[in-house]
C-alpha positions in Angstrom: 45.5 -37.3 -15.9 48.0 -34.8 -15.9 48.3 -31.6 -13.6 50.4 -29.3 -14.1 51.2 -26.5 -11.0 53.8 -22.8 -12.3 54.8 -20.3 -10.0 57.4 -17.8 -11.0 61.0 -17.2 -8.8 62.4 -13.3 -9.7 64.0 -13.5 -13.2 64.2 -17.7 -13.1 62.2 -20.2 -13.4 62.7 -24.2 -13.8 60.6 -26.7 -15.2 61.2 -30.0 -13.7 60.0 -33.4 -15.3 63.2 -34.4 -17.0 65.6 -31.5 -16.1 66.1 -27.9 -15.0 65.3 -25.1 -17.6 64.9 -21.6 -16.9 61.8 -19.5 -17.6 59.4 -20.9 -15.0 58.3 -24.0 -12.6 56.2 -26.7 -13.6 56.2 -29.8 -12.0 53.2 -32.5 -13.5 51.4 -35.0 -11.4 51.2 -37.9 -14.0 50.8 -41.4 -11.9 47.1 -42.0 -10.4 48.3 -44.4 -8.1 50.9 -41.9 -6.5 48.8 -38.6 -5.9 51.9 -36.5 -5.7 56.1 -36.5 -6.6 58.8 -35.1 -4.6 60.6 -33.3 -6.7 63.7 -35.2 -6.1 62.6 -38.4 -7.4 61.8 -36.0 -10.8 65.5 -34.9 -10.8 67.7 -38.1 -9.2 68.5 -39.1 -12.7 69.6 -36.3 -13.8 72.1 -35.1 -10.9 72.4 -34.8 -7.3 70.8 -31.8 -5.7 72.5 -29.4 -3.7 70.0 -29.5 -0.4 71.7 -25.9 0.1 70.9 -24.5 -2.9 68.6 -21.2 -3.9 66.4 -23.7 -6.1 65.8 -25.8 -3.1 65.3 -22.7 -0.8 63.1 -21.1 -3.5 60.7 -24.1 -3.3 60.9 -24.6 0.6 58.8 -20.7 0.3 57.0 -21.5 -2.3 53.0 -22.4 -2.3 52.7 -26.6 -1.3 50.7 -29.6 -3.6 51.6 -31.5 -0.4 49.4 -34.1 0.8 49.6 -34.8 4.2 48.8 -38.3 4.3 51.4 -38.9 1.8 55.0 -40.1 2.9 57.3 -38.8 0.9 60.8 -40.4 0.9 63.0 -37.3 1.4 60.5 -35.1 3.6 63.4 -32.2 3.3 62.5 -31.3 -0.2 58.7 -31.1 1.0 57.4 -27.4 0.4 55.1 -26.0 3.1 51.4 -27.1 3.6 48.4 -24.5 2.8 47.7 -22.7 5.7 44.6 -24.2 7.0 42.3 -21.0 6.4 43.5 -21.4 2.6 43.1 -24.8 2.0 39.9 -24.9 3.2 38.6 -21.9 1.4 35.9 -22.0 -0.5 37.0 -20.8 -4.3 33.7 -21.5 -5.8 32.3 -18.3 -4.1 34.4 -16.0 -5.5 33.1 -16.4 -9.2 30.0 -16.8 -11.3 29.1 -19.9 -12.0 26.6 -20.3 -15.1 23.0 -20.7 -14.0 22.6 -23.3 -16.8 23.5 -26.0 -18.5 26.2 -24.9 -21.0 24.5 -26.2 -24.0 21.6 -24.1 -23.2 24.0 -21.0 -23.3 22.7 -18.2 -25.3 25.0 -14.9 -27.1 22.9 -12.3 -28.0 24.2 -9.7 -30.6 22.7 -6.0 -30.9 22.0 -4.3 -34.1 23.4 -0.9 -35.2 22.8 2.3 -36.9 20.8 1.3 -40.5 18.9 -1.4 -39.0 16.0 1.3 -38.4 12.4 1.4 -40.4 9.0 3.3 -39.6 6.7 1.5 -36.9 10.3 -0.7 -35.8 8.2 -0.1 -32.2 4.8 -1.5 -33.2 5.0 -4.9 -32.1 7.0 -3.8 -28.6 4.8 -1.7 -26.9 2.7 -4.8 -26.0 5.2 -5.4 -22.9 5.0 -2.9 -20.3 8.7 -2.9 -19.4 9.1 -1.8 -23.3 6.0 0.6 -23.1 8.4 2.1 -20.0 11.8 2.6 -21.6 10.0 4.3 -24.5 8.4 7.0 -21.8 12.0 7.5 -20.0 13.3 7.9 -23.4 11.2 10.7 -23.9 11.8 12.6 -21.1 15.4 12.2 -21.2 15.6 12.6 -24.9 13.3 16.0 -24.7 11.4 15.1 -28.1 8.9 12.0 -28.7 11.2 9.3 -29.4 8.3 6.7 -29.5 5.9 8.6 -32.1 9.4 9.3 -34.5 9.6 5.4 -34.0 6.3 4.6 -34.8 5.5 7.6 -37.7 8.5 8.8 -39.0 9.0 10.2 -41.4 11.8 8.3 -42.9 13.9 11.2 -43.7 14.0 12.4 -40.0 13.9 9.0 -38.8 17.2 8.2 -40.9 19.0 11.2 -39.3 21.9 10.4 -36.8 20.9 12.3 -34.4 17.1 10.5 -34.1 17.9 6.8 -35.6 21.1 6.1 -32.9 18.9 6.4 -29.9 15.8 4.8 -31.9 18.1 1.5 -32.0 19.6 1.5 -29.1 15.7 2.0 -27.7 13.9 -0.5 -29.3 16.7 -3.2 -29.1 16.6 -2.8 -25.0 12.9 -2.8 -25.9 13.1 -6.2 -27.9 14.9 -7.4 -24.7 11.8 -7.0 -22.9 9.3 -9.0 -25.5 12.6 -11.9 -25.8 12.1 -11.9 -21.8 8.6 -12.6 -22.3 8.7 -15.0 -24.8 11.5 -16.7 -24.3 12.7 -16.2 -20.9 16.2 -18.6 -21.0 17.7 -17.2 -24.0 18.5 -14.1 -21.7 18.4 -15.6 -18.8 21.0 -17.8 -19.6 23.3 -15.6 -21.9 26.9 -15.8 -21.3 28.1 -13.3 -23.6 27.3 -9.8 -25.7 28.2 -7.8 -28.7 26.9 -5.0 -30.9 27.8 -4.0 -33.9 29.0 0.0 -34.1 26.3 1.6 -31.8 24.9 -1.6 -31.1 28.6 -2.1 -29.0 26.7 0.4 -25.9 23.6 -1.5 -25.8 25.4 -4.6 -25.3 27.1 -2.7 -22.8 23.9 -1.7 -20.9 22.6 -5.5 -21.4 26.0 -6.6 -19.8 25.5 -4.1 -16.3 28.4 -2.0 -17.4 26.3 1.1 -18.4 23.3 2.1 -16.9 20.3 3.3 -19.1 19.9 6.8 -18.6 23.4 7.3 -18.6 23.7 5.3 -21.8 21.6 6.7 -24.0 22.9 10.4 -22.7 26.2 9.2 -24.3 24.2 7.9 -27.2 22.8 11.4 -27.9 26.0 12.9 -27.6 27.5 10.2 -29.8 24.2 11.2 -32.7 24.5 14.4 -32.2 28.5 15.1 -32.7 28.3 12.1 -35.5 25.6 14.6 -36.9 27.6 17.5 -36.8 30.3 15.8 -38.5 28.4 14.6 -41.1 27.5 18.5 -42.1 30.6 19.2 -42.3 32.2 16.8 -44.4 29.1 14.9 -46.9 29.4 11.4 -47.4 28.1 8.0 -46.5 28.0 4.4 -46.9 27.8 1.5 -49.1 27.8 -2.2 -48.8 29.8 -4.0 -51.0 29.7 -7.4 -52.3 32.7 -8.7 -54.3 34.1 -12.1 -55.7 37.6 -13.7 -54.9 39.3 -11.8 -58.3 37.3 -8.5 -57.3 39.4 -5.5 -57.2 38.1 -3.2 -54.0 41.1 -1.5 -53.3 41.7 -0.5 -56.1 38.2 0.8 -56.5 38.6 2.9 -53.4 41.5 4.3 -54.3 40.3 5.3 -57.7 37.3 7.1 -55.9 39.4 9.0 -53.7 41.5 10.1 -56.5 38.1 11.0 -58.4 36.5 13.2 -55.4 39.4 14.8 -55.0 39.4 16.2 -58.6 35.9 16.6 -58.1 36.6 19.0 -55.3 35.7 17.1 -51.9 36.5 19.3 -49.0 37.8 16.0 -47.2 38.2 12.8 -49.7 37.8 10.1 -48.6 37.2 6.3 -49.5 38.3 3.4 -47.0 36.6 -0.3 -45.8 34.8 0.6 -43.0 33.1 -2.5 -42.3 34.2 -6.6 -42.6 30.2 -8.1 -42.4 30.8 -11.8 -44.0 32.8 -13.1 -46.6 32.7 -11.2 -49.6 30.8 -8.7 -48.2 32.2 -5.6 -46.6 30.6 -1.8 -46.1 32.7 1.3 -47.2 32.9 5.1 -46.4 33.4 7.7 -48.0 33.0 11.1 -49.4 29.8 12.1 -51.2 31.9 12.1 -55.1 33.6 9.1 -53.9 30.8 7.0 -53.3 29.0 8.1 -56.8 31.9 7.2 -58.4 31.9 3.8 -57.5 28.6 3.4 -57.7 28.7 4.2 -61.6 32.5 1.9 -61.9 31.5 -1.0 -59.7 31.4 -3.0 -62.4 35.0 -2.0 -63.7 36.2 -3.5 -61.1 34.5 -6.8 -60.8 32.8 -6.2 -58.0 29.3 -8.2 -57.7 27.0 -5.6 -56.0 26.9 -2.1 -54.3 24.0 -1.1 -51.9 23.7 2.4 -50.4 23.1 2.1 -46.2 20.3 4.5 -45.0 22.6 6.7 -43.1 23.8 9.9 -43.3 28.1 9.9 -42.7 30.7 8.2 -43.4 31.0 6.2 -40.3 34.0 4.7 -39.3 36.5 6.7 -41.4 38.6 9.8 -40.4 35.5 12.0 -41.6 34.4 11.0 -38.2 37.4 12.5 -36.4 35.5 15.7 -35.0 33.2 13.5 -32.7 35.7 11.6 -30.7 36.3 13.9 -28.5 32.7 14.9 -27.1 32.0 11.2 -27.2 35.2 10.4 -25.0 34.4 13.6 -23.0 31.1 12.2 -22.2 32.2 9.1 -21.3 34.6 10.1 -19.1 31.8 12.1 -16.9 29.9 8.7 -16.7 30.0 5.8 -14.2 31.3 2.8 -15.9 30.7 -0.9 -14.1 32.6 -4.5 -15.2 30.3 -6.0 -16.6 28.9 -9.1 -15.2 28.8 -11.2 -18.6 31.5 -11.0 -21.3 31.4 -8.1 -24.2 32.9 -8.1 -27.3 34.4 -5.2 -28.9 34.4 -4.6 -32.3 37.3 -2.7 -32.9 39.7 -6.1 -32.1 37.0 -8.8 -31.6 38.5 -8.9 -28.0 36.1 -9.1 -24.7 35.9 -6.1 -22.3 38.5 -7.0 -19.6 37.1 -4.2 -17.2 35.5 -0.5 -16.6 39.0 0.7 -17.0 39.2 -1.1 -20.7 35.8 -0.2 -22.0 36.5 3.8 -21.0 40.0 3.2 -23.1 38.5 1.3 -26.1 34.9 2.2 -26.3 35.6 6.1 -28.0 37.8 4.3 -30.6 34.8 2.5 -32.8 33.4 5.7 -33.7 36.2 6.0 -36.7 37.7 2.8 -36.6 37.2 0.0 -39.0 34.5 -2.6 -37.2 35.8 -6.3 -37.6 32.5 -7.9 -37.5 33.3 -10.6 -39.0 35.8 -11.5 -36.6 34.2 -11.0 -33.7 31.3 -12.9 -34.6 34.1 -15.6 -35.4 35.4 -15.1 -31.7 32.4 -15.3 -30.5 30.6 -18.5 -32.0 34.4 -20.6 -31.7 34.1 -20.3 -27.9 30.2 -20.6 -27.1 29.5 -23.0 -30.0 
């Protein structure tokens, strides 16, 4: 078994198993039988140590593996013992342990904007703590989120401004009847993501937004997405291609078409990565037509228009940034007490201070998906 122990000294460091190196210490506890070295015996064959020197000073002040039963044959190059308070301390109190067994762990993943449908709430309203949210939602909201859930129409359902708090809604909702139904897949989740909006539901799952605070921002988010949308039309496709596909290309073309067509902002970029082969672009209203009548110029395999109504994730989005990050700011933001993922790097939410910096950037940004969902099933699975 081997045990390895680094401290930094200043600007040096020395790693001692063979000889002295700068950049750090690390000594290694290797031998069972002997449950700790003295350093010396680690350096004897490679030169005689100065008992006066810095190094040997450095370690005299430096935190102890010393066992005190232990004799060791030169007790002047023995570090310090733990004060007593600090040996004895109890570390295990001081982080969360998981309630479970860790092949029971569960990661549960949150939808976004597109993943709404008329009567998405049918089936929820069964579970009171779902039949709740939906009557807070109202009355924060101002209009019957429930009935636009349940009725539609599809047209206003579809809209930013109503669909972004309809799925964040109903997938806190869904929480509920998964609480019900199967009680350990929540109760013994370790980590969270969402995809685009999906990203602050997670974040309300995970403790570090609270509800009514959330879906405020959430409405802000719809609304200035909305707004941005009016200004500059466009929207989004999915995209499937093969390995000598040419989508670059393709997007570049269909920028290069809407702006001879006239676009007040042309655009046509990846917005999304989803799977292999598969990714989701925005764009300009021209530029989207035109590739939906050239797909096939380019090899691509499939395009599939995304019931929403921007182009998400692109610098058409540019103009709600600001109220979103505004908003934000105003809020109280928590760590969270299980780990998030972002998808703007794939990376997990270090802290409150992280997810104000990062959170305002996925409104325009390119979503990875497909890495973090990579990230995410290489650790837990």
């Amino acid at each position: 078994m081997i045990f390895y122990f680094s401290c930094k000294l200043c600007s040096r460091s020395v790693y001692v198993k063979k000889k002295l190196k700068c950049k750090g210490i690390e000594y290694g506890l290797q031998n069972v039988s002997l449950r700790r070295f003295s350093v010396s015996t680690m350096c004897r064959k490679e030169e005689e140590c100065n008992r006066n020197s810095p190094l040997k000073r450095a370690l005299d002040d430096s935190a102890s593996f010393q066992d005190l039963n232990v004799k060791f044959p030169q007790q002047q190059w023995i570090t310090l013992p733990y004060v007593e308070k600090a040996k004895f301390r109890k570390q295990g109190d001081f982080y969360r342990r998981p309630k479970s067994d860790p092949h029971d762990a569960s990661v549960i993943l949150f939808p976004g904007q597109g993943a709404q449908y008329v009567g998405m709430a049918n089936s929820l309203l069964k579970f009171p703590m779902a039949e709740e949210l939906f009557e807070l939602s109202n009355y924060i909201l101002g209009y019957d989120l429930l009935k636009l859930c349940r009725e539609g129409p599809k047209e206003e359902l579809n809209k930013t401004k109503y669909c972004q708090p309809a799925v964040m809604v109903c997938s806190l909702a869904a929480i509920e009847k998964l609480k019900e139904e199967r009680p350990n897949a929540v109760a013994n989740c370790v980590a969270t993501a969402g995809f685009s909006l999906g990203e602050i539901t997670a974040l309300v799952f995970a403790g570090a937004l609270e509800f009514e605070a959330a879906l405020k921002l959430v409405d802000v988010r719809a609304t200035a997405m909305q707004l941005a949308s009016d200004m500059y039309e466009g929207g989004m496709v999915i995209v499937m291609y093969r390995p000598d596909s040419k989508l670059g290309q393709a997007c570049f073309k269909a920028k290069q078409w809407a702006t001879d067509k006239g676009d007040v902002y042309p655009e046509c970029k990846i917005a999304n990565y989803l799977y292999p082969h598969c990714k989701v672009v925005s764009g300009s209203k021209s530029a989207l037509e035109f590739l939906e009548k050239n797909y096939k110029d380019f090899n691509l395999k499939k395009i599939k228009r995304i019931p929403v109504s921007g182009a998400f994730h692109s610098e058409l989005m540019a103009p709600a940034i600001e109220p979103f990050k505004e908003t934000l700011n105003k809020m109280q933001v928590f760590d969270p007490v299980i780990s998030v993922y972002s998808c703007v790097d794939g990376k997990s939410y270090k802290n409150a201070a992280h997810i104000r910096k990062q959170l305002p950037k996925q409104v325009r940004q390119l979503q990875n998906y497909r890495n973090l969902k990579n990230t995410v099933f290489i650790k837990y699975y």
